[in-house]
PQR file of N, CA, C, O and H, with PARSE charges and radii, in Angstrom:
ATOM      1  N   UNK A   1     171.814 129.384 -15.456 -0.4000 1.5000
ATOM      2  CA  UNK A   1     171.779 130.827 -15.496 -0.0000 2.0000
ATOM      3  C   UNK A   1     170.357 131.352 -15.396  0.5500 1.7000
ATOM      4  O   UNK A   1     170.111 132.458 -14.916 -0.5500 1.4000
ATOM      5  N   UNK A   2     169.346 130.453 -15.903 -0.4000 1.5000
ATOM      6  CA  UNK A   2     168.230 131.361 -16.060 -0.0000 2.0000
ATOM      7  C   UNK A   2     167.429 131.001 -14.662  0.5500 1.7000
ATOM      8  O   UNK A   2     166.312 131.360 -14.289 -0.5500 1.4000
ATOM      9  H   UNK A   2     169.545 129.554 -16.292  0.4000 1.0000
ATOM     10  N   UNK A   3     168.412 130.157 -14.027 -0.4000 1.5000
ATOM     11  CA  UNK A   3     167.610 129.800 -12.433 -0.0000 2.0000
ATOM     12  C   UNK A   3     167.785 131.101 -11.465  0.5500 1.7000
ATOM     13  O   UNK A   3     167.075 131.031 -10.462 -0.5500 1.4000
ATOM     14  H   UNK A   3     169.319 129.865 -14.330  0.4000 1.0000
ATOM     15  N   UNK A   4     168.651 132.365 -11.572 -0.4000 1.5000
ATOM     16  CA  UNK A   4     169.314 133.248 -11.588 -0.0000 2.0000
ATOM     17  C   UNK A   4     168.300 134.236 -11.422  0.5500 1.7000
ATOM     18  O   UNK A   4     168.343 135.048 -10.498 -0.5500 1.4000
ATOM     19  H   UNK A   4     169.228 132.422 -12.387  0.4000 1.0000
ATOM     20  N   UNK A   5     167.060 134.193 -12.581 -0.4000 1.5000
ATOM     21  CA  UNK A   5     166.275 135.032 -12.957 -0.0000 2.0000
ATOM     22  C   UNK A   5     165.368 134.730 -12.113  0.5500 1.7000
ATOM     23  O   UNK A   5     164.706 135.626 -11.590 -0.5500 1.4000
ATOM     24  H   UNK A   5     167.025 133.533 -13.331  0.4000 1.0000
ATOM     25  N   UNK A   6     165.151 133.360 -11.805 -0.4000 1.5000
ATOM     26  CA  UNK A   6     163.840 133.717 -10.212 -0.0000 2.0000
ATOM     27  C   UNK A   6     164.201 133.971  -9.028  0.5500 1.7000
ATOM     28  O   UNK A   6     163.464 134.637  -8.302 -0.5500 1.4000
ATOM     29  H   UNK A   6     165.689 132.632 -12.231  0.4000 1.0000
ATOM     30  N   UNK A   7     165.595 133.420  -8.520 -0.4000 1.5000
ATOM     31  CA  UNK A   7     165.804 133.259  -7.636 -0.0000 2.0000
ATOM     32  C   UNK A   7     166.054 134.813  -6.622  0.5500 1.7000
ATOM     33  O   UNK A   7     165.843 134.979  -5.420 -0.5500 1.4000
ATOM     34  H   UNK A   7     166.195 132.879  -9.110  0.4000 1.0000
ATOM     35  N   UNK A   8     166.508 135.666  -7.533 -0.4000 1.5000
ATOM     36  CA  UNK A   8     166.697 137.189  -7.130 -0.0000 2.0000
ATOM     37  C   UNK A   8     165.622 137.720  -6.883  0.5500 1.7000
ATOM     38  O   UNK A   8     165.551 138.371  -5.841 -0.5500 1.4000
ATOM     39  H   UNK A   8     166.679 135.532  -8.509  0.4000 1.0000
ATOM     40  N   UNK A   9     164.643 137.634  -7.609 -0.4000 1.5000
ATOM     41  CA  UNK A   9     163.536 138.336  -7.479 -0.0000 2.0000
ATOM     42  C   UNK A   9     162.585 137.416  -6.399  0.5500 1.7000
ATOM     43  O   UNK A   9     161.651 138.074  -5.940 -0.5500 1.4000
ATOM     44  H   UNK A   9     164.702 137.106  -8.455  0.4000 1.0000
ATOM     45  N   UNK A  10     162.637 136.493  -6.084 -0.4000 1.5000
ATOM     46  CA  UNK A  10     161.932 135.599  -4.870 -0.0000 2.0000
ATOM     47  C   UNK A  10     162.872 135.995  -3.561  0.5500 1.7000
ATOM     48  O   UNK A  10     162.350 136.165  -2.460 -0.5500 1.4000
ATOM     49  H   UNK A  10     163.395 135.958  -6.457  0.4000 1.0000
ATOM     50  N   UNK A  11     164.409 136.139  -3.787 -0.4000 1.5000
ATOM     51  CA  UNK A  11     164.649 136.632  -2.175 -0.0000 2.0000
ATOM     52  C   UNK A  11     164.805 138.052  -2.505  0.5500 1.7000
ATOM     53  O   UNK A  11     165.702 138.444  -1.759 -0.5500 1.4000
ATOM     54  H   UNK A  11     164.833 136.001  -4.683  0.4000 1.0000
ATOM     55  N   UNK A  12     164.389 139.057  -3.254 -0.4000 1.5000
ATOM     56  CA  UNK A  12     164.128 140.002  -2.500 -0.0000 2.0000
ATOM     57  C   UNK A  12     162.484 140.130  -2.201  0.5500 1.7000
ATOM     58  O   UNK A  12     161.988 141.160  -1.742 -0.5500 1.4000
ATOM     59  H   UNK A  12     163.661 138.738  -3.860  0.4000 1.0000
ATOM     60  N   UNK A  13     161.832 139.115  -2.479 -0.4000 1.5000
ATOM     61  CA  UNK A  13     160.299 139.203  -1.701 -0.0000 2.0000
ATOM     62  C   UNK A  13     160.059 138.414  -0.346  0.5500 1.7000
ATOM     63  O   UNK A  13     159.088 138.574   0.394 -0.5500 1.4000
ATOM     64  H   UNK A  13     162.234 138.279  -2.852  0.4000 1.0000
ATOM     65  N   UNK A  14     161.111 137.535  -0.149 -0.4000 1.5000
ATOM     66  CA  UNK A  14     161.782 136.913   0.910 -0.0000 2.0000
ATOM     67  C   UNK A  14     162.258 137.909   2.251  0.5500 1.7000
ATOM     68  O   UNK A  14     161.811 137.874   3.397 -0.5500 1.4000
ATOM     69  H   UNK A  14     161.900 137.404  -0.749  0.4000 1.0000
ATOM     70  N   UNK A  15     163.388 138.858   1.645 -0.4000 1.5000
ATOM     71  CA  UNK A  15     163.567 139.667   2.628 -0.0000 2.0000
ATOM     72  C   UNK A  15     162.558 140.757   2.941  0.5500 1.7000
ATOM     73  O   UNK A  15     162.476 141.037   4.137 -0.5500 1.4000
ATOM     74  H   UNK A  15     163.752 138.887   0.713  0.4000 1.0000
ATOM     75  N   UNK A  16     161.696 141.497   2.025 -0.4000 1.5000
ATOM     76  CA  UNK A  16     160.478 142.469   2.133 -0.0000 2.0000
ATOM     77  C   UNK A  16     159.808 141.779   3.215  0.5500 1.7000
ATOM     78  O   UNK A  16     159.539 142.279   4.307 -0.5500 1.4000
ATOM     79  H   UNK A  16     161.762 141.270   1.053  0.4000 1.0000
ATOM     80  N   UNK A  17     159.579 140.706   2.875 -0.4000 1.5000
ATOM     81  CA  UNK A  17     158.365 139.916   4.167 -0.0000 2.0000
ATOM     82  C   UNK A  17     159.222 140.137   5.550  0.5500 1.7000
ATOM     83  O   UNK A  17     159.039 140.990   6.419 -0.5500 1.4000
ATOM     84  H   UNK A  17     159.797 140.300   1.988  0.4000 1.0000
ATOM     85  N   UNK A  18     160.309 139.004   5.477 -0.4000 1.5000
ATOM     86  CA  UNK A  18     161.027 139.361   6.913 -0.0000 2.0000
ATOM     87  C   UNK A  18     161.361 140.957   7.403  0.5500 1.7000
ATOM     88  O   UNK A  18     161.443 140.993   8.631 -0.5500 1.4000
ATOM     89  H   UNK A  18     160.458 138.311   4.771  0.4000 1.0000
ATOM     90  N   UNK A  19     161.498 141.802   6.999 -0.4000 1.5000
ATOM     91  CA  UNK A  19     161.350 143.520   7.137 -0.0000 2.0000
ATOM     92  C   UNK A  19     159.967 143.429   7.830  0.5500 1.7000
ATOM     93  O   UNK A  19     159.607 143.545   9.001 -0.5500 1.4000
ATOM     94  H   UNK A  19     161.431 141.772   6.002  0.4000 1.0000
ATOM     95  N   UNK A  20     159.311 143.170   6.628 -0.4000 1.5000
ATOM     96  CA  UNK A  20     157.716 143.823   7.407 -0.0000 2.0000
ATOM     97  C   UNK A  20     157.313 142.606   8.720  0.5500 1.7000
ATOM     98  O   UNK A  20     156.294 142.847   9.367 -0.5500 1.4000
ATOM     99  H   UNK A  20     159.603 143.075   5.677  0.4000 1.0000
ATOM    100  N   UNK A  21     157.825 141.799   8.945 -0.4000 1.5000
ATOM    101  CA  UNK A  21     157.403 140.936  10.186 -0.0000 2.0000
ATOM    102  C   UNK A  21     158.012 141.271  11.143  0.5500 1.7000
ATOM    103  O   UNK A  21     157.564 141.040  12.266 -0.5500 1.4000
ATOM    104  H   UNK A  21     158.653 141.603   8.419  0.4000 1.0000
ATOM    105  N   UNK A  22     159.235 141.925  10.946 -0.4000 1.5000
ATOM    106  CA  UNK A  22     160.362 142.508  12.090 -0.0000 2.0000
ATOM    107  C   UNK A  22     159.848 143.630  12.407  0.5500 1.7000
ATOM    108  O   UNK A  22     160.192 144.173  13.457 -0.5500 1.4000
ATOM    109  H   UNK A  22     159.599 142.112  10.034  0.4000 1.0000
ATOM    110  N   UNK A  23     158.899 144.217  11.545 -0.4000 1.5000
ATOM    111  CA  UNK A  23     158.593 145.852  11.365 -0.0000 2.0000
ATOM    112  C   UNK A  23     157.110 144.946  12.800  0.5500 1.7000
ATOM    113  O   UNK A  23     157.181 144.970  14.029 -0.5500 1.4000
ATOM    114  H   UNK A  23     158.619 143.776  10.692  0.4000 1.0000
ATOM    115  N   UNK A  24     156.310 144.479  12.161 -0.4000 1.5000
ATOM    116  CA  UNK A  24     155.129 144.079  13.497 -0.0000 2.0000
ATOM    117  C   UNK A  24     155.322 143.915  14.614  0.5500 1.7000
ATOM    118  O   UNK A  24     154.616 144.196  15.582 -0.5500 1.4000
ATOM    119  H   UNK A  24     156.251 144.459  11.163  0.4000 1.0000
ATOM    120  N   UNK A  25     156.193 143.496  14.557 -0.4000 1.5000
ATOM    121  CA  UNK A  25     156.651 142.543  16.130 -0.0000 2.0000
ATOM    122  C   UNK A  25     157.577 143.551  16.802  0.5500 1.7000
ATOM    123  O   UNK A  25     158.238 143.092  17.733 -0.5500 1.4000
ATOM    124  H   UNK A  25     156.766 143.268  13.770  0.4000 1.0000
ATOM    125  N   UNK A  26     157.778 145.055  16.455 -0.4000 1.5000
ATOM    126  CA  UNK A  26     158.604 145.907  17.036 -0.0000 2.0000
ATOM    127  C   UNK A  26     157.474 147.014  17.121  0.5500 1.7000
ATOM    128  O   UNK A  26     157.526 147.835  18.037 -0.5500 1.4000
ATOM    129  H   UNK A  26     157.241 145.428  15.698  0.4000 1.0000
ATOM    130  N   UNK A  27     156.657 147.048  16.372 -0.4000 1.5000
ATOM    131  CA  UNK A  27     154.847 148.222  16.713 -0.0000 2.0000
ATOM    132  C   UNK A  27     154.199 147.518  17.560  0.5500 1.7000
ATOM    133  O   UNK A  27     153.396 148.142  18.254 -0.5500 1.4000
ATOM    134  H   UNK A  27     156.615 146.381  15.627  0.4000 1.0000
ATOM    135  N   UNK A  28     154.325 145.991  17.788 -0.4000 1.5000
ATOM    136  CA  UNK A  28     153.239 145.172  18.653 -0.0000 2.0000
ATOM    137  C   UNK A  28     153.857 144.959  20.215  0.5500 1.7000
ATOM    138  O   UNK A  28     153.390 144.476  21.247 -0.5500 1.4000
ATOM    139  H   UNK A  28     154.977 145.483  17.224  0.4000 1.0000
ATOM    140  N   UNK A  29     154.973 145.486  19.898 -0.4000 1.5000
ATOM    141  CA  UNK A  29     155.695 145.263  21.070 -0.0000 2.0000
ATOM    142  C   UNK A  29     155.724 144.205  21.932  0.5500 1.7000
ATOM    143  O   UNK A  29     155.335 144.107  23.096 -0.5500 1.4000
ATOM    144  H   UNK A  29     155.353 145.878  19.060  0.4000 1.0000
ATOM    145  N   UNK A  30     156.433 143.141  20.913 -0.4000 1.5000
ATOM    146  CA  UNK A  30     156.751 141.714  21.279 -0.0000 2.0000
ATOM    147  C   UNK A  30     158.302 142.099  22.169  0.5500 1.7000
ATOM    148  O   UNK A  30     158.565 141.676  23.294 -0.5500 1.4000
ATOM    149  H   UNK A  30     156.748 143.221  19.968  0.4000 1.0000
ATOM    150  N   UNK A  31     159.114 142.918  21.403 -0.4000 1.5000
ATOM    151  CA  UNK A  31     160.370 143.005  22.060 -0.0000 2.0000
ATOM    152  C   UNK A  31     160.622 144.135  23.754  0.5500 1.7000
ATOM    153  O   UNK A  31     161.794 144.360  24.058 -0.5500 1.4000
ATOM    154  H   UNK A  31     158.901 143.261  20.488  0.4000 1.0000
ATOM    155  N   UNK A  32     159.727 144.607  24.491 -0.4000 1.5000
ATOM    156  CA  UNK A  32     159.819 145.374  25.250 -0.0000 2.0000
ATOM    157  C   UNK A  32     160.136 144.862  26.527  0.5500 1.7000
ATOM    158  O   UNK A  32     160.884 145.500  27.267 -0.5500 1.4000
ATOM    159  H   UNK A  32     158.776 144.425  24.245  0.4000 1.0000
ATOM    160  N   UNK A  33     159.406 143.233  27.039 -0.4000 1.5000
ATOM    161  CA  UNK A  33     160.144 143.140  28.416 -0.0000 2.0000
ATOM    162  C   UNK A  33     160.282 140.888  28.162  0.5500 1.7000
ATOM    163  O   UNK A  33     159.447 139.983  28.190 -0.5500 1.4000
ATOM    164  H   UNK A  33     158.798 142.714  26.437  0.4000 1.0000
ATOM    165  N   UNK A  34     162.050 140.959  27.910 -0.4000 1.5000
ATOM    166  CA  UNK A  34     161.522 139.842  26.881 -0.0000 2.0000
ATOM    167  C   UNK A  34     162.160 138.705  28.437  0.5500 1.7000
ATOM    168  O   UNK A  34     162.094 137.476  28.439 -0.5500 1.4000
ATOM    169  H   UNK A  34     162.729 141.694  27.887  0.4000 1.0000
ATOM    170  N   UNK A  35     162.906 139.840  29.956 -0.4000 1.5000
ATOM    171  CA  UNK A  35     162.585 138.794  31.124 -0.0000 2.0000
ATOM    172  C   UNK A  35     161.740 138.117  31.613  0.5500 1.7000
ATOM    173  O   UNK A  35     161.946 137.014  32.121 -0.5500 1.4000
ATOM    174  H   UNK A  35     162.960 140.838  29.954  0.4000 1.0000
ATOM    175  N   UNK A  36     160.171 138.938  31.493 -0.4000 1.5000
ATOM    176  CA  UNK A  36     159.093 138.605  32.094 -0.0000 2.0000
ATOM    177  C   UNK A  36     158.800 137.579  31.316  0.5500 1.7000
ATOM    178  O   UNK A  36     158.475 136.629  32.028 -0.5500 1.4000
ATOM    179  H   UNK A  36     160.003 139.833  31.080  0.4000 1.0000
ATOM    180  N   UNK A  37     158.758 137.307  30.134 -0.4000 1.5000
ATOM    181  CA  UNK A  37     157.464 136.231  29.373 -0.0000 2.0000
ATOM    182  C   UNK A  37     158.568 135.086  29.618  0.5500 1.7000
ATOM    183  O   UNK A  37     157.908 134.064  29.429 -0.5500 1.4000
ATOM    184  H   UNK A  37     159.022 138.078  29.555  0.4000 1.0000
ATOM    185  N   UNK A  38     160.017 134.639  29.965 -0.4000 1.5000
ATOM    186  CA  UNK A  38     160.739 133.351  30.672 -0.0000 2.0000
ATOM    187  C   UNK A  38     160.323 133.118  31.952  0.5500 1.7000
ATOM    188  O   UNK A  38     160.267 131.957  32.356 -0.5500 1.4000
ATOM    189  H   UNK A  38     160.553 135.469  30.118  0.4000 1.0000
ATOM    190  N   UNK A  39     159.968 134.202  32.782 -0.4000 1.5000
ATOM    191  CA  UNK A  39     159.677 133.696  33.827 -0.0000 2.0000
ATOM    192  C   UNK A  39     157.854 133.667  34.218  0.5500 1.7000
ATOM    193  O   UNK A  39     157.245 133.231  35.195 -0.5500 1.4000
ATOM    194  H   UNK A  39     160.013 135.145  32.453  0.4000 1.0000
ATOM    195  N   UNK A  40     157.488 134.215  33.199 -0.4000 1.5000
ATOM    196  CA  UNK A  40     155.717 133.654  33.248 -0.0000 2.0000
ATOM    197  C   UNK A  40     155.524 131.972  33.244  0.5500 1.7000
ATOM    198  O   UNK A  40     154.955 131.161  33.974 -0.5500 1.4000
ATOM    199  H   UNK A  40     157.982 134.569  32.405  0.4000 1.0000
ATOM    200  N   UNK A  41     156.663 131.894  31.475 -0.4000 1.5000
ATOM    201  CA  UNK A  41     156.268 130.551  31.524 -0.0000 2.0000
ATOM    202  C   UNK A  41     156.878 129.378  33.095  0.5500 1.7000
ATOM    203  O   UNK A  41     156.529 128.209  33.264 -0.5500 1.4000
ATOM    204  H   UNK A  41     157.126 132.554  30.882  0.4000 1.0000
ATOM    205  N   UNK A  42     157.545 129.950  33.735 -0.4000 1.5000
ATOM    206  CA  UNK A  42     158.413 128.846  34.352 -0.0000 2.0000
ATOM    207  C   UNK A  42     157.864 129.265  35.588  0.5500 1.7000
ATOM    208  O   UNK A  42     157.831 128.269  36.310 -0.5500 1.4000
ATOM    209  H   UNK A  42     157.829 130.899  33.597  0.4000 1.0000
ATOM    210  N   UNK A  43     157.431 130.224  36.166 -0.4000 1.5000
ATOM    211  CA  UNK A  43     156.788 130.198  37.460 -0.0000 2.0000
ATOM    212  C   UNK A  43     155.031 130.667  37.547  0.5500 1.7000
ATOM    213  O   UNK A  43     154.281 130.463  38.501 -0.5500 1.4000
ATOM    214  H   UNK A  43     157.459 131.034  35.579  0.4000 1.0000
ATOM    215  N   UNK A  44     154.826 131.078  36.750 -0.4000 1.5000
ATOM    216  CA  UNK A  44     152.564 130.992  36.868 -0.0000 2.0000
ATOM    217  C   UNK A  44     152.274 129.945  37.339  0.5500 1.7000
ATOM    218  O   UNK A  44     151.930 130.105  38.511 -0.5500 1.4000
ATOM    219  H   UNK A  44     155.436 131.243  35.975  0.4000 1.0000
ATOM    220  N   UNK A  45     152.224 128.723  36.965 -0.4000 1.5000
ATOM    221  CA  UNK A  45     151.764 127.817  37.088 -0.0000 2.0000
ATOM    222  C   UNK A  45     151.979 127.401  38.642  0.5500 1.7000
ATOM    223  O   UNK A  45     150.983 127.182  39.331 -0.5500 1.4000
ATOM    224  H   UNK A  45     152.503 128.593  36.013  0.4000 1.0000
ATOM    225  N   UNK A  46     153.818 127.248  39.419 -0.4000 1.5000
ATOM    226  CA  UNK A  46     153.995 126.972  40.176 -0.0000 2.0000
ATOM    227  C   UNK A  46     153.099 127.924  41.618  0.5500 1.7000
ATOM    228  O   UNK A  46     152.745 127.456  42.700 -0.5500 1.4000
ATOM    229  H   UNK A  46     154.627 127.426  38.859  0.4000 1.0000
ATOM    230  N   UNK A  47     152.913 129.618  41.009 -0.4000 1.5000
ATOM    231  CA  UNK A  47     152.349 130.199  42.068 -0.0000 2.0000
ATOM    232  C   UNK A  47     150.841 129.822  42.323  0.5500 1.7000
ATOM    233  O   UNK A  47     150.454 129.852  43.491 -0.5500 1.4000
ATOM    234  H   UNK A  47     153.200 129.998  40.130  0.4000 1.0000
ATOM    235  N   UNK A  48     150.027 129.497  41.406 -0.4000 1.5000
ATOM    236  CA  UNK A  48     148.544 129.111  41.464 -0.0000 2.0000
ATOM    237  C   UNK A  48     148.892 128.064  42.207  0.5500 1.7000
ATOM    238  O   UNK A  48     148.426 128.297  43.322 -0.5500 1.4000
ATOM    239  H   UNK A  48     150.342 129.472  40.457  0.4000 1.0000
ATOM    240  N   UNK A  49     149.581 126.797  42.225 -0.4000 1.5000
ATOM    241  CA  UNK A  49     149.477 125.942  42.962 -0.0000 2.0000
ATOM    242  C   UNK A  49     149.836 126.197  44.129  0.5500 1.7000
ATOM    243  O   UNK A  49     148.977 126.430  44.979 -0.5500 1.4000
ATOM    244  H   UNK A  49     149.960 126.608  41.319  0.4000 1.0000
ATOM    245  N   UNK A  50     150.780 126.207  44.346 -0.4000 1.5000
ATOM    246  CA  UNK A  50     151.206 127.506  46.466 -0.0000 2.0000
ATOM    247  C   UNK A  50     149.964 127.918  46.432  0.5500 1.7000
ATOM    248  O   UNK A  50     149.384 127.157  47.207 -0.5500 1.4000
ATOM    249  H   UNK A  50     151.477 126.018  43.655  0.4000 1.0000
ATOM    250  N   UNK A  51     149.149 128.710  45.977 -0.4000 1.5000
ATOM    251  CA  UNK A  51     148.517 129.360  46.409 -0.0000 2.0000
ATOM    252  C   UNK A  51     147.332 128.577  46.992  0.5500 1.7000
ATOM    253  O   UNK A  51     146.794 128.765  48.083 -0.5500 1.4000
ATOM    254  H   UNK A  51     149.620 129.328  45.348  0.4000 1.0000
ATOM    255  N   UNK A  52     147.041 127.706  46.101 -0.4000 1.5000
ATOM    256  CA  UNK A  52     145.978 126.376  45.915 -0.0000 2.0000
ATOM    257  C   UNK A  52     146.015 126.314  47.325  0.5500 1.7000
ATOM    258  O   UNK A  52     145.221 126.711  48.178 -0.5500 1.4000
ATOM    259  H   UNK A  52     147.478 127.553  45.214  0.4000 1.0000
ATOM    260  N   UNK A  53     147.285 125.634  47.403 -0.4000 1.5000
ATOM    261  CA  UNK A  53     147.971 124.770  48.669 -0.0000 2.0000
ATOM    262  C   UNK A  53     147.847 125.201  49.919  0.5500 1.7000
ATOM    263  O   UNK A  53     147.616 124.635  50.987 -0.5500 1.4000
ATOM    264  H   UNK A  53     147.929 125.312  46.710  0.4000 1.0000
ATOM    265  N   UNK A  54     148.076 126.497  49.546 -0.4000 1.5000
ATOM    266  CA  UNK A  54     147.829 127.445  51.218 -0.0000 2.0000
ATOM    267  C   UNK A  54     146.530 127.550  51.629  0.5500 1.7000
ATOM    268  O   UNK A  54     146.251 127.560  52.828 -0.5500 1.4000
ATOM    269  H   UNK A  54     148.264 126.957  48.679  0.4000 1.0000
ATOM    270  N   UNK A  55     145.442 127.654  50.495 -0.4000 1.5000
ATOM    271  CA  UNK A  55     143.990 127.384  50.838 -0.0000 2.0000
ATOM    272  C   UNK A  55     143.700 126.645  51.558  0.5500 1.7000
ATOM    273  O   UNK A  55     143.245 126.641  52.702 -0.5500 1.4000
ATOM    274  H   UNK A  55     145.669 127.646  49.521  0.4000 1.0000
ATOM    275  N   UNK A  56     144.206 125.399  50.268 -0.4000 1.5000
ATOM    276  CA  UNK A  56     143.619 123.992  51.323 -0.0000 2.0000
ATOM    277  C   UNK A  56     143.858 123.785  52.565  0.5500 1.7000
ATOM    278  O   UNK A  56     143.032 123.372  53.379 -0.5500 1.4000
ATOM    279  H   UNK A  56     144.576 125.402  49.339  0.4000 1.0000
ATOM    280  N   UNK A  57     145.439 124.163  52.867 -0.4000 1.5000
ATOM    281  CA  UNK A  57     145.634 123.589  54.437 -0.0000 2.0000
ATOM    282  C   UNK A  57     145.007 124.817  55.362  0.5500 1.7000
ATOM    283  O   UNK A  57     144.869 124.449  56.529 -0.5500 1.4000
ATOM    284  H   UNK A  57     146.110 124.499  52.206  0.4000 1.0000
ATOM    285  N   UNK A  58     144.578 126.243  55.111 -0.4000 1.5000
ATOM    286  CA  UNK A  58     143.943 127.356  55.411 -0.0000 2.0000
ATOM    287  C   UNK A  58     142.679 126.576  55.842  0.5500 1.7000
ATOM    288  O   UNK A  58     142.377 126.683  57.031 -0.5500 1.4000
ATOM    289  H   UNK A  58     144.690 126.542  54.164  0.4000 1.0000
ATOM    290  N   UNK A  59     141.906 125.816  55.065 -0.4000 1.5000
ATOM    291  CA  UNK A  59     140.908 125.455  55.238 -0.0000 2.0000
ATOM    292  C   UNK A  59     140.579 124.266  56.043  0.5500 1.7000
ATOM    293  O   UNK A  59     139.604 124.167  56.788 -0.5500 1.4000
ATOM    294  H   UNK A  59     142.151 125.729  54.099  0.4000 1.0000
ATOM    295  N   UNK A  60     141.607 123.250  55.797 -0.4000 1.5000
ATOM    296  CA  UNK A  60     141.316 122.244  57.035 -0.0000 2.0000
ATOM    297  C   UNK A  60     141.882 122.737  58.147  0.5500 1.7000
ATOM    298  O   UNK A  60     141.117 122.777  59.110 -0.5500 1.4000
ATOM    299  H   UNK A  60     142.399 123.330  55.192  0.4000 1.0000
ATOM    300  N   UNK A  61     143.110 123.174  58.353 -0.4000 1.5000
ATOM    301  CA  UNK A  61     142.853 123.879  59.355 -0.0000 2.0000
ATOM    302  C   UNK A  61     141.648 124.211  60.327  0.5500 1.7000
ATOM    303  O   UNK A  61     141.464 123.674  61.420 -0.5500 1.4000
ATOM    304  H   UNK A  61     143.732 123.141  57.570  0.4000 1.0000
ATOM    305  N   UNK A  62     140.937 125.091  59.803 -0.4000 1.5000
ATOM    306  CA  UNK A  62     139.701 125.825  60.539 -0.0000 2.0000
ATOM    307  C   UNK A  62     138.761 124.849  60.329  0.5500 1.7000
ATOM    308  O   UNK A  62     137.639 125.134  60.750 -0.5500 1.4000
ATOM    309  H   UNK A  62     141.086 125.527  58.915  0.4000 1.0000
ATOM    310  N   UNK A  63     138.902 123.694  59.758 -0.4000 1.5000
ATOM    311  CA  UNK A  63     137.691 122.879  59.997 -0.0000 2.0000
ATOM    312  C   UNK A  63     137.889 121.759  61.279  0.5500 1.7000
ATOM    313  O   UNK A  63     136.974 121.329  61.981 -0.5500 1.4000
ATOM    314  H   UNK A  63     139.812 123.462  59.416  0.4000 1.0000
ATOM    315  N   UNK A  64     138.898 121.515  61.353 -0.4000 1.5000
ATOM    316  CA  UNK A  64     139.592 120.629  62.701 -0.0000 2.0000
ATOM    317  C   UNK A  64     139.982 121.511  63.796  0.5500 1.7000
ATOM    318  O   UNK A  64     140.392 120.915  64.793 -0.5500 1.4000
ATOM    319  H   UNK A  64     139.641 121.865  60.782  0.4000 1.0000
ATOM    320  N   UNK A  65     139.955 122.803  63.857 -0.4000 1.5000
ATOM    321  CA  UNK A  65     139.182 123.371  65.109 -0.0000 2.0000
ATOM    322  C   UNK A  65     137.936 123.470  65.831  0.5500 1.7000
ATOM    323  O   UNK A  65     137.879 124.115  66.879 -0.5500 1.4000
ATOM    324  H   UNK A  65     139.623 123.287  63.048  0.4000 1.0000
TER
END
């Protein structure tokens, strides 16, 4: 019973925190465009390299002319 007596008062400082972290991340505007940051991670990388790629052969190219 007297485990009772912390445990209430630790989750409601439990839920206060999760409030105020839900409260940041909705002023910081983590939640506004949540398509783009799946497809940052899964295609950035692939476009720098195309792009790389088109250089390079851009460039030998015009050197073997």
């Amino acid at each position: 019973m007297n485990v009772i007596y912390a445990l209430i008062p630790l989750s409601i400082i439990l839920l206060a925190l999760a409030i105020w972290a839900f409260g940041w991340a909705v002023k910081s505007k983590q939640f506004d465009d949540l398509d783009r940051s799946g497809s940052d991670i899964l295609f950035d990388d692939d476009d720098e390299l195309h792009k790389r790629a088109i250089e390079k052969d851009r460039s030998n190219r015009s050197t073997d002319d």
